[in-house]
C-alpha positions as CSV (number, residue, x, y, z in Angstrom):
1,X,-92.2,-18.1,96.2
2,X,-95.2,-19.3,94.5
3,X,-95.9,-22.9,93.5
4,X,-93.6,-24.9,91.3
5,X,-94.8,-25.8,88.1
6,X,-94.5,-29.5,86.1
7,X,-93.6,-28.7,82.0
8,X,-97.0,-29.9,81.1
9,X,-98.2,-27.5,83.8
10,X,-96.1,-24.4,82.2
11,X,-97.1,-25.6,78.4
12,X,-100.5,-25.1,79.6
13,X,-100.0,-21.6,81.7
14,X,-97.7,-20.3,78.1
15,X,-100.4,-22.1,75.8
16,X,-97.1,-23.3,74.0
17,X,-96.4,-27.1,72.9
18,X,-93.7,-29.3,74.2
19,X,-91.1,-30.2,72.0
20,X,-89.2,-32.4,74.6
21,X,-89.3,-33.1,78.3
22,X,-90.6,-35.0,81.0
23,X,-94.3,-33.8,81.6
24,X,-93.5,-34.2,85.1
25,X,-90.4,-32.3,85.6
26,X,-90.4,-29.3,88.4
27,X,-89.6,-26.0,87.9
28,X,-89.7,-23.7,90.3
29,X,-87.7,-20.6,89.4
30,X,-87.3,-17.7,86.2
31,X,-83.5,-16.4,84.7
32,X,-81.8,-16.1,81.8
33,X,-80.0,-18.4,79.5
34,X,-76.7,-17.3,80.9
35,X,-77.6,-17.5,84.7
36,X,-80.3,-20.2,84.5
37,X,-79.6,-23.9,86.2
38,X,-81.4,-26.8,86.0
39,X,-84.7,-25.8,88.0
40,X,-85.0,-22.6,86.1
41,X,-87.4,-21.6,83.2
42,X,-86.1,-19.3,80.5
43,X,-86.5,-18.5,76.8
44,X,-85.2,-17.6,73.4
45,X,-86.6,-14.4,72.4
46,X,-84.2,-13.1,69.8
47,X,-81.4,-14.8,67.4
48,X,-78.5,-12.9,68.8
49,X,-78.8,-15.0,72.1
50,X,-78.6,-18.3,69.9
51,X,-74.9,-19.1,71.8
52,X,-76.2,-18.6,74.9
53,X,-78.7,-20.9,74.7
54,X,-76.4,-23.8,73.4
55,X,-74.3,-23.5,76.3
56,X,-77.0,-22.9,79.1
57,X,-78.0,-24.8,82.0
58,X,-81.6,-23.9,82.0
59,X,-84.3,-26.7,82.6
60,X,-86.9,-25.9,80.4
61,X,-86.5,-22.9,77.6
62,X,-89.6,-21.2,75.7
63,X,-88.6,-20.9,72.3
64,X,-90.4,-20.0,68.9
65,X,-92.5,-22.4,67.0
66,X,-90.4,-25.1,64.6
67,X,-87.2,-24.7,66.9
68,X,-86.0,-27.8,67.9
69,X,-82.1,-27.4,68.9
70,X,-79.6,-27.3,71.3
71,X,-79.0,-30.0,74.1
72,X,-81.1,-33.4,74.7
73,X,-80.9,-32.6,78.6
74,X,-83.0,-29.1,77.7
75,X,-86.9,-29.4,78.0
76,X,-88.2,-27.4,75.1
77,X,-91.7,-25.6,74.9
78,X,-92.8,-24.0,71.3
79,X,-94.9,-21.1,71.5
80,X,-96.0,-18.3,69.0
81,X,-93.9,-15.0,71.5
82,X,-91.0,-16.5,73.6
83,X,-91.1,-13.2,75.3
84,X,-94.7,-12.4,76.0
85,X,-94.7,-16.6,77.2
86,X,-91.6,-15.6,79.4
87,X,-93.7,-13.0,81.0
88,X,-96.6,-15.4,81.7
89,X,-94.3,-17.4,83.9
90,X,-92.9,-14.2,85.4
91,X,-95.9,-13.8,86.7
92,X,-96.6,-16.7,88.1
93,X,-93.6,-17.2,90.2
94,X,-94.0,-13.2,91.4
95,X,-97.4,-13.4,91.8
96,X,-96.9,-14.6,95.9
97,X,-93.8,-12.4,96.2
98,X,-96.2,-9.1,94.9
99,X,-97.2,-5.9,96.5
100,X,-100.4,-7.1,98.4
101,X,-102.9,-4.1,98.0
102,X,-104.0,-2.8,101.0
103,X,-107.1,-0.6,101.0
104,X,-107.2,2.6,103.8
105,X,-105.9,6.3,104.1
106,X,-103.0,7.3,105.5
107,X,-103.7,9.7,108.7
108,X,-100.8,12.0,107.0
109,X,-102.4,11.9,103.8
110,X,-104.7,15.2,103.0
111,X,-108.1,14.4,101.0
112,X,-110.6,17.0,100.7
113,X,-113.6,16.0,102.3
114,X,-115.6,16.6,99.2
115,X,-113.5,13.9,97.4
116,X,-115.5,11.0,96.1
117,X,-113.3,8.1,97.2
118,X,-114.5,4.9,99.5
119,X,-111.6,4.1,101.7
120,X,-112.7,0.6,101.6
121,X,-112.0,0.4,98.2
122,X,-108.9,2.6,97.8
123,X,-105.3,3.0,99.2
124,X,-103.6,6.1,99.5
125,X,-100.3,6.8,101.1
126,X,-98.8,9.0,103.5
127,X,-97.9,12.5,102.2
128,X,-100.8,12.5,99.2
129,X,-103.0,15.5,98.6
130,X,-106.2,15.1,97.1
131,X,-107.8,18.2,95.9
132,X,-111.8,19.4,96.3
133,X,-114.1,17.7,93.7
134,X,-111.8,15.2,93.0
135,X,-112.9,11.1,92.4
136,X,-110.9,8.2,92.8
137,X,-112.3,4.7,91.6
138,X,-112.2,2.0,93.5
139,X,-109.3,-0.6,93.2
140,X,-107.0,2.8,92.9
141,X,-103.6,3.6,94.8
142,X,-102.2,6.9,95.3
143,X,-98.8,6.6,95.9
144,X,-96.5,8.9,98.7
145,X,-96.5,12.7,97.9
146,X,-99.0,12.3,95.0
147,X,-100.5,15.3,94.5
148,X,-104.2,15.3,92.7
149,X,-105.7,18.5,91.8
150,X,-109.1,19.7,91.6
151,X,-112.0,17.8,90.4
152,X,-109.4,15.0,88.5
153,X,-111.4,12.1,87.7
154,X,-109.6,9.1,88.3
155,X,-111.0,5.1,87.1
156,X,-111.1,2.1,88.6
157,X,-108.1,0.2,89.4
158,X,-104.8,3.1,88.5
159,X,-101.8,3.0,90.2
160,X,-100.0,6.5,91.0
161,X,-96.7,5.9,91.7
162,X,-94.5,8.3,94.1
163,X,-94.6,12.5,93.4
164,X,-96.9,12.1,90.4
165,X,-98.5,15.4,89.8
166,X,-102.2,15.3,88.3
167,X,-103.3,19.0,87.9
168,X,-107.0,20.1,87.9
169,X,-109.8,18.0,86.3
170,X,-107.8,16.2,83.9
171,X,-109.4,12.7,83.7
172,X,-107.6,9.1,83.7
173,X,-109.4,5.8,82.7
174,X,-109.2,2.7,84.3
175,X,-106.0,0.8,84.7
176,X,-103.8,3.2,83.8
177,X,-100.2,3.2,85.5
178,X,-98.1,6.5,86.6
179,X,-94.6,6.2,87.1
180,X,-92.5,8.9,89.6
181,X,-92.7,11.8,89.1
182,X,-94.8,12.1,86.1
183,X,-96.6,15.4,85.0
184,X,-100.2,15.2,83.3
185,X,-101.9,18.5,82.9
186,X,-98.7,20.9,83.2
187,X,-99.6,24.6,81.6
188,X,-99.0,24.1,77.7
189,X,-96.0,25.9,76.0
190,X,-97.8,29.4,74.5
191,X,-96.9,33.0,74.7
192,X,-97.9,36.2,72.4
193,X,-95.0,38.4,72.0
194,X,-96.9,41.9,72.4
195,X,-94.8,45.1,72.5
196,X,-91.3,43.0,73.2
197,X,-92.9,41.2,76.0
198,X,-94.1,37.1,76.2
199,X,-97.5,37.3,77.1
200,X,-98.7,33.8,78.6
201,X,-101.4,32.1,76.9
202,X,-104.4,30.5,79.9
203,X,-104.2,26.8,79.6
204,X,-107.6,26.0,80.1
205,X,-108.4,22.5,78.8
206,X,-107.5,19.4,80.0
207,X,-105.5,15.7,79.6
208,X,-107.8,12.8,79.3
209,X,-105.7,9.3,79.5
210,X,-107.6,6.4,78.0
211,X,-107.6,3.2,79.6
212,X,-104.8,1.3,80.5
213,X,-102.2,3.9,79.5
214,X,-99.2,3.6,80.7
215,X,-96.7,6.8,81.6
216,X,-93.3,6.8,82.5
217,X,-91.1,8.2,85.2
218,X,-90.6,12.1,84.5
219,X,-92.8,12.5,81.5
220,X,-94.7,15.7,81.2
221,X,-98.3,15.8,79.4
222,X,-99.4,19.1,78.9
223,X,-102.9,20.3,79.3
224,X,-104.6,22.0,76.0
225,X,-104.8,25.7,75.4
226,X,-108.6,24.7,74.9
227,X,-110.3,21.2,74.8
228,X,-108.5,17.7,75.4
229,X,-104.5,16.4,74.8
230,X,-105.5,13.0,74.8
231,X,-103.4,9.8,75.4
232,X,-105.0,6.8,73.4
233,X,-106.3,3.9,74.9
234,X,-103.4,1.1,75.2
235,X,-100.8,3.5,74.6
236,X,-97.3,3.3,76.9
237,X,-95.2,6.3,76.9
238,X,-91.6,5.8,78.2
239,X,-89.7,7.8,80.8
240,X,-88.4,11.6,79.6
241,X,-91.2,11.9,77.1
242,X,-92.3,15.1,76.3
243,X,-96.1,15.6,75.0
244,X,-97.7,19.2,74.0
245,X,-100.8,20.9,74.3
246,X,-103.4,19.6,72.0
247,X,-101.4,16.2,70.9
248,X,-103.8,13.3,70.4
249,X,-101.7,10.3,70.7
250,X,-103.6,7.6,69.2
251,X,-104.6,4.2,70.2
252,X,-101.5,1.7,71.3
253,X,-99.0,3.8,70.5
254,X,-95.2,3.4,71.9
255,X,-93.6,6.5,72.7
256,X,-89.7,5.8,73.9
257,X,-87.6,7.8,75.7
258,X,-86.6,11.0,75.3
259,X,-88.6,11.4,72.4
260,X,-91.3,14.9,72.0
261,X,-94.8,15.8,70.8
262,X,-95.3,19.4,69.9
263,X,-98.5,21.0,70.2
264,X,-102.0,20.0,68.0
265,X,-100.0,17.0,66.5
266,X,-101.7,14.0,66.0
267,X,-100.9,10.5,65.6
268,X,-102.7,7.2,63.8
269,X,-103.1,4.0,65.9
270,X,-100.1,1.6,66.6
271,X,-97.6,4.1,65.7
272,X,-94.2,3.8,67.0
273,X,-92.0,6.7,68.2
274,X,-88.4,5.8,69.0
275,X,-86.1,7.3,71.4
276,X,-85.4,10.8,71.1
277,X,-87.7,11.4,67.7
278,X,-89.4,14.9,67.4
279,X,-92.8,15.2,66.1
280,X,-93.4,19.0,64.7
281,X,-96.6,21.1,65.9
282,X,-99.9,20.7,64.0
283,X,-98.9,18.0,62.2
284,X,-100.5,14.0,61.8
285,X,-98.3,10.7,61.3
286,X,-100.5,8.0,60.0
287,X,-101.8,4.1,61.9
288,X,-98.7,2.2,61.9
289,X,-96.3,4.3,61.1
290,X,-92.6,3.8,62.6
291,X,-90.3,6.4,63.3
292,X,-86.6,5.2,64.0
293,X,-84.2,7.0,66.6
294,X,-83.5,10.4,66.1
295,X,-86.0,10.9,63.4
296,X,-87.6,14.6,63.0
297,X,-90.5,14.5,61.5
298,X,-91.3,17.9,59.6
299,X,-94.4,17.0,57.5
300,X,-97.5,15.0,57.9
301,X,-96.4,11.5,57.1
302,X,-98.3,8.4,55.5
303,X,-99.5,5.2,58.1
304,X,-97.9,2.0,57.5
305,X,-94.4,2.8,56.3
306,X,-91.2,3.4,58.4
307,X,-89.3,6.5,58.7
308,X,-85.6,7.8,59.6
309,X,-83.5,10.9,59.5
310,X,-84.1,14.8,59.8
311,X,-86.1,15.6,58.4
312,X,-87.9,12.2,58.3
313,X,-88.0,10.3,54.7
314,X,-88.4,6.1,54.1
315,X,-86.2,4.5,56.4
316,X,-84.2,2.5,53.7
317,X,-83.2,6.2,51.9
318,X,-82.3,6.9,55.4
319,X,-79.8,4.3,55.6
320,X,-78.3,4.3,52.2
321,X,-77.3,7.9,52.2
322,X,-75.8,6.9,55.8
323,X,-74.0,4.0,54.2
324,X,-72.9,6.6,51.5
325,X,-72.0,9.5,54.0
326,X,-69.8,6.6,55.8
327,X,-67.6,6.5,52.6
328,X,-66.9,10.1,51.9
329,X,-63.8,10.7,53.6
330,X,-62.5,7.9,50.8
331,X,-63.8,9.6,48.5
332,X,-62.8,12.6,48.9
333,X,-59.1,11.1,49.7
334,X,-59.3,9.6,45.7
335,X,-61.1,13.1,44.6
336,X,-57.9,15.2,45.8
337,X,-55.8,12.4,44.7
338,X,-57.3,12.9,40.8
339,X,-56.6,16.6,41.1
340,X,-53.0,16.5,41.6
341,X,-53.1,14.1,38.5
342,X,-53.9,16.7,36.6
């Protein structure tokens, strides 16, 4: 476990004020307010956990600026994003208990000899097969039964979890994170129905991830029919996400689970895709847009505005003909009511 830290010593790690506390109290330890004791950090993220923090045990709690409740005992520290100052001290007390990389190649992985990769500066697992032409940038791990296809560019400092599946010369930047079993640069979706038979489309462009992209377990990128599918720079994309030929997702964008990308669609920056929303093909959502859950997006839609339903309209529309829908059984109860009054 790494070092304990005093409050004044966490105040400064979370850049957070102290509301109350000794300076010199210990901590040496993370939970949550319902399993946290006296030695433990924790924090108040969100309102609905306002009764657990009354009654918990914890030591020191990060909560947001101007708070100032629950028990005397409690060391308090203010800060702008409980959460985010949460994950600060996550880190620290992880940070001796973390995967320590370990550069060298496996004797049972298989790299091309025509790979560009120093094995000084890399780590690549047992199973892994690395492709002719490919590069791997130093600081890079290739996890078990990885499998990197030919000339794929990977940046500095990437981490490819187990059975990820890279196919030929897509391009990742640096610091970007695959999960198991993800897909990037899977044939796209296209067929020409000629005399009563699909006729496959070639696939011949590629999927460029920016820097410090993020992918999640099981998502599939597919490669474009021609040119790039590109993954902005910043952007995290859940587990189960599907993403089509052509997409370009823009920059620091959250995709969530379950949720789909059809082909030659585009999105702004910071836009928001919640779980299981569908994007149509050929279509552009605007920077900052928000989709809700479930939302099927049929048109292009403005930036900056939130969205809801199928097909997608202003999220408070959305709710109120929900609220309405909700009472129609009543109404239609008082409706046949009326018409035996007559």
């Amino acid at each position: 476990m790494a070092v304990a830290l005093t409050l004044s010593e966490l105040a400064r790690l979370v850049d957070g004020d102290i509301v109350r506390g000794e300076l010199s109290a210990v901590y040496d330890n993370i939970a949550s307010l319902d399993e946290a004791v006296r030695e433990d950090i924790s924090f108040l993220g969100n309102e609905k956990y306002y009764n657990q923090f009354l009654k918990s045990k914890a030591g020191v709690v990060m909560v947001p600026k101007g708070f100032a409740d629950g028990s005397e005992e409690m060391a308090l520290i203010a800060v702008e994003n409980p959460s985010y100052a949460f994950g600060l001290a996550v880190k620290h007390f992880t940070k001796a208990l973390s995967y320590c990389f370990q550069a060298g190649i496996h004797p049972k992985a298989v790299v091309d000899p025509s790979v560009k990769v120093d094995p000084a500066k890399v780590r690549i697992h047992a199973g892994a097969v690395v492709m002719a032409g490919a590069q791997i940038g130093e600081g890079s791990e290739i996890g078990p039964n990885v499998v990197i296809g030919e000339q794929v560019v990977i940046g500095r400092d990437c981490h490819l979890h187990a059975n990820v599946s890279i196919r030929e010369r897509c391009v990742l930047g640096d610091r970007v994170i695959l999960q198991p079993g993800a897909v990037i640069g899977s044939d796209g979706f296209g067929y020409e129905t000629v005399n009563g038979r699909h006729e496959k489309i070639e696939q011949i462009g590629i999927v460029v991830l920016e820097d410090d992209v993020e992918i999640g377990a099981n998502t599939t990128i597919d490669r474009a029919r021609f040119g790039r599918t590109v993954i902005g720079e910043g952007t995290k994309v859940d587990n189960l996400v599907q993403i089509a030929h052509n997409v370009h997702i823009g920059k620091h964008n959250f995709l969530v689970s379950q949720s789909g990308v059809a082909g030659s669609s585009k999105t702004g920056d910071y836009v928001i895709v919640a779980a299981q929303a569908g994007i149509a093909g050929h279509l552009t959502v605007g920077d900052h847009a928000m989709l809700a859950g479930r939302c099927g997006v049929a048109v292009s839609l403005d930036g900056g505005k939130k969205y809801g339903g199928t097909p997608a309209q202003p999220l408070m529309v959305h709710q109120r003909q929900q609220a309405a829908l909700r009472k129609l059984p009543e109404l239609l109860k008082r409706v046949k009511v009326l018409e035996k009054d007559q």
